[in-house]
N, C-alpha and C positions, 0 to 999 in steps of 0.2 A: 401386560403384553397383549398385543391388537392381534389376531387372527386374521389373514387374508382369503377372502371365500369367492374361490371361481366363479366366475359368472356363470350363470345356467345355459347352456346351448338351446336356442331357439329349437321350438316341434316340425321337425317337418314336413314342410308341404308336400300335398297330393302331385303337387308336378313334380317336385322330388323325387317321390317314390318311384315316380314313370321312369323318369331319368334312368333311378339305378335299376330298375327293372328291364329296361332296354337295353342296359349297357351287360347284363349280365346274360342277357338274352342272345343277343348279338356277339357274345365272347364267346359264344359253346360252338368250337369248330366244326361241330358236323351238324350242326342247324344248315348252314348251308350247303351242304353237298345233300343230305335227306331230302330238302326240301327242292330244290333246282333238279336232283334226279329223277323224283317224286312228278315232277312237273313233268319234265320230259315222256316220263312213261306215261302218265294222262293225255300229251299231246300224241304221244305215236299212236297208242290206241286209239283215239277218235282217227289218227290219220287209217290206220290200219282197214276201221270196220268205215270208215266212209271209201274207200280206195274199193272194196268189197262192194258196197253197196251201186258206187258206181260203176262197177264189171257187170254186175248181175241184173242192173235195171232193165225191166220193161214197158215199155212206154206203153201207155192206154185207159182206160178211160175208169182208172182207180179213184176211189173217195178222198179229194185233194186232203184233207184231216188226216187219211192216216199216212198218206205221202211228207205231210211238213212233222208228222211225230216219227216217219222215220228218219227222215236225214235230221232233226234234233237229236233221234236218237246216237247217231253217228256221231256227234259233236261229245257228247260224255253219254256213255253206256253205263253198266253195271258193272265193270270193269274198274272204270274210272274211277266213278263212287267208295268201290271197293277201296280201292288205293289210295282217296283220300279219306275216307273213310279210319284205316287201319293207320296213316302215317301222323294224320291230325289227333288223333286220339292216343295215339302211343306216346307224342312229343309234349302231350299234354301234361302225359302220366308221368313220364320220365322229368320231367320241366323241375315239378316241385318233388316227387322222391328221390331226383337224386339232391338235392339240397337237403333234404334230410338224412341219405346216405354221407352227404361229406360234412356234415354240422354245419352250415353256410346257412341255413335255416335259421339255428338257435342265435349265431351273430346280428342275424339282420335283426328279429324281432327283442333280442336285449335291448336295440337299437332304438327302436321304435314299438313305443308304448302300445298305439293302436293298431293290433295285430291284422287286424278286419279291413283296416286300410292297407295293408299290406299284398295279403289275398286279393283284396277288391286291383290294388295297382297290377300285381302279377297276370289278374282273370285279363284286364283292359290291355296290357301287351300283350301277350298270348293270343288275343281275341282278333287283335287290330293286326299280327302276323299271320294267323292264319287264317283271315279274310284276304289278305296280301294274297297270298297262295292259293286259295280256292278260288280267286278273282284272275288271278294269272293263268293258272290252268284249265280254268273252264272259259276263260275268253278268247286265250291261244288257237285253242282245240275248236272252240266254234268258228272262228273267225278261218282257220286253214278246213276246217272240213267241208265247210258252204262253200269258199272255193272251189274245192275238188269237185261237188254238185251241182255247181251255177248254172252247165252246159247242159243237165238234163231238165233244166226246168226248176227242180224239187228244192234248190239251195234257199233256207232263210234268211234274212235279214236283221239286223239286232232289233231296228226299230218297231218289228211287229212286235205285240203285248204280248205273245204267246211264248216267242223265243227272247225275249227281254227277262218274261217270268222263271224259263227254261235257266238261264245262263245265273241268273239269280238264286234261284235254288238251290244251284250247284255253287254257287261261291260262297254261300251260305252257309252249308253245309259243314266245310270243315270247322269252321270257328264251333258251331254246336258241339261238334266232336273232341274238339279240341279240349273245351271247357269242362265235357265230360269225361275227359280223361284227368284231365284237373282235381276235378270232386275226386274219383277214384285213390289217384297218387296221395289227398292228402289223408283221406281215410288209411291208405293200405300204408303207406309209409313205405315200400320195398319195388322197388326200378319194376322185375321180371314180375311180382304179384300185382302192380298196379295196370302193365299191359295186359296182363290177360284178364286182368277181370275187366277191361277196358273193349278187348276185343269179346267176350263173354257177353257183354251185355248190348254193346252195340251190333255183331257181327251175328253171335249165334243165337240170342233170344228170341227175335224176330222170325226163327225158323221155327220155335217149339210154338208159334200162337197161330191160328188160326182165323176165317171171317167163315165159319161153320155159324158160331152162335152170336147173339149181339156184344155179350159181355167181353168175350175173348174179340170181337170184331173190334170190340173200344179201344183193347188193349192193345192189340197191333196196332191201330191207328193211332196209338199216342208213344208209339216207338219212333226215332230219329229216321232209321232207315225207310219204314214204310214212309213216312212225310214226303221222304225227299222224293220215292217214287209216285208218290201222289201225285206230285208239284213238277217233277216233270214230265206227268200224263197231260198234255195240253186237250186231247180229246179222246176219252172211253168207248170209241169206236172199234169194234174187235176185240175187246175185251171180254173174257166171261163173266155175265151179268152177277151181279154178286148184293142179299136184301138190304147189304149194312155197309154201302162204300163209302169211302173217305172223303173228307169235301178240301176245299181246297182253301179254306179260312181257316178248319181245322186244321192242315198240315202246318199251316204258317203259326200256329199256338201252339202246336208241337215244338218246332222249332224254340220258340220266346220260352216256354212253361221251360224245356229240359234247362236251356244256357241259364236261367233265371235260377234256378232250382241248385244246380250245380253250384252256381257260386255262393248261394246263401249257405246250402248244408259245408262248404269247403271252410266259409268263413266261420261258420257257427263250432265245428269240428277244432279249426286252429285255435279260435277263443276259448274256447272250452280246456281243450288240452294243454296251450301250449302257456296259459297266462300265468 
């Protein structure tokens, strides 16, 4: 008696993966209302402190450098950052532990043998969304706050290097956060444990370190948050001079080092544990 033996179901491709990784990305209802409100409140604050800036102007004969760093700064402040700062990295965290909270995790990777391409597909949605979003909210907010400041003079242009680097940084920005919320979630496995260690490390470590010494100078300068203010200091003008400051190639290897980092240890973590 002959035995009939299923055919083997084809490996699935890396665009696959994307597929179902968007699709599941794009299913979680409050992706869009987070991130679209998220947005909003990025753009009314640059609207807010450029609206300020331009009441309070005085016209005369200031060092045009720290006039074009403050109306960038009007465009995304510390506010901003904040906000995408805390929303990219929370959605990160939340992304993959609540898949591990609903077992949606252990389906997919029964599914698929190479757990690493998994991760690796999940990092590249994630990644390429909230570039979406730090791209939409830092180009919104530039683009309506240089309006509000055109009539005094001080409003930039995308096309200068300086506000091109400015806008970049900040769209930038959330994808790094985002990713490292990532790592987090799949270490910590638990929704509420993986934001806060998500906001711990991006939000409040940078308060505990110092540019007192070189060592600890290093070490804030190889934090997320400190890059991104590096990167959008287009000129160190009024600044208090400081022996160990941050360079602006370093910031941008901050950025690569953390996203790079993140998604290896996330991947090395799932492989390890989950195979």
């Amino acid at each position: 008696m002959s035995t009939v033996t299923a055919p083997a179901l084809p490996r699935p491709r890396f665009g696959d993966l994307l597929a179902a990784e968007w699709l599941k990305f794009r299913s979680l209802r409050s992706i869009p209302w987070v991130l679209g409100l998220s947005t909003l409140a990025v753009v009314a604050s640059g609207l807010r402190s450029a609206v300020y800036t331009h009441g309070h102007y005085t016209p005369g004969p200031g060092d045009p450098a720290v006039m074009a760093q403050v109306a960038l700064n009007s465009a995304f402040d510390t506010l901003s950052a904040d906000i995408v700062m805390l929303v990219a990295g929370g959605v990160g965290a939340t992304l993959i532990a609540g898949e591990y909270a609903t077992g949606l995790i252990r389906t997919t990777l029964a599914a698929v043998p190479d757990r690493r391409a998994v991760l690796l597909a999940k990092a590249v949605v994630l990644a390429a969304a909230m570039l979406g979003f730090g791209a939409l909210g830092a180009g919104v907010s530039f683009g309506v706050t240089q309006a509000v400041l055109a009539d005094l003079g001080i409003g930039r242009s995308i096309a200068d290097p300086t506000a091109l680097r400015f806008v970049a940084a900040a769209a930038l920005f959330a994808p790094v956060c985002a990713l490292v919320g990532l790592c987090l979630g799949t270490l910590v496995r638990h929704s509420a444990g993986a934001v806060v260690g998500t906001v711990l490390v991006l939000f409040f470590l940078p308060s505990l370190v110092t540019e007192r010494y070189r060592w600890t100078a290093d070490l804030l300068h190889a934090l997320p948050f400190p890059a991104w203010q590096r990167l959008a200091r287009t000129s160190l003008a009024g600044l208090r001079p400081t022996e160990y400051p941050a360079t602006v190639a370093g910031s941008w290897a901050t950025y690569a080092l953390w996203s790079l980092a993140s998604v290896a240890i996330a991947a090395a973590v799932v492989q390890r544990r989950d195979h």
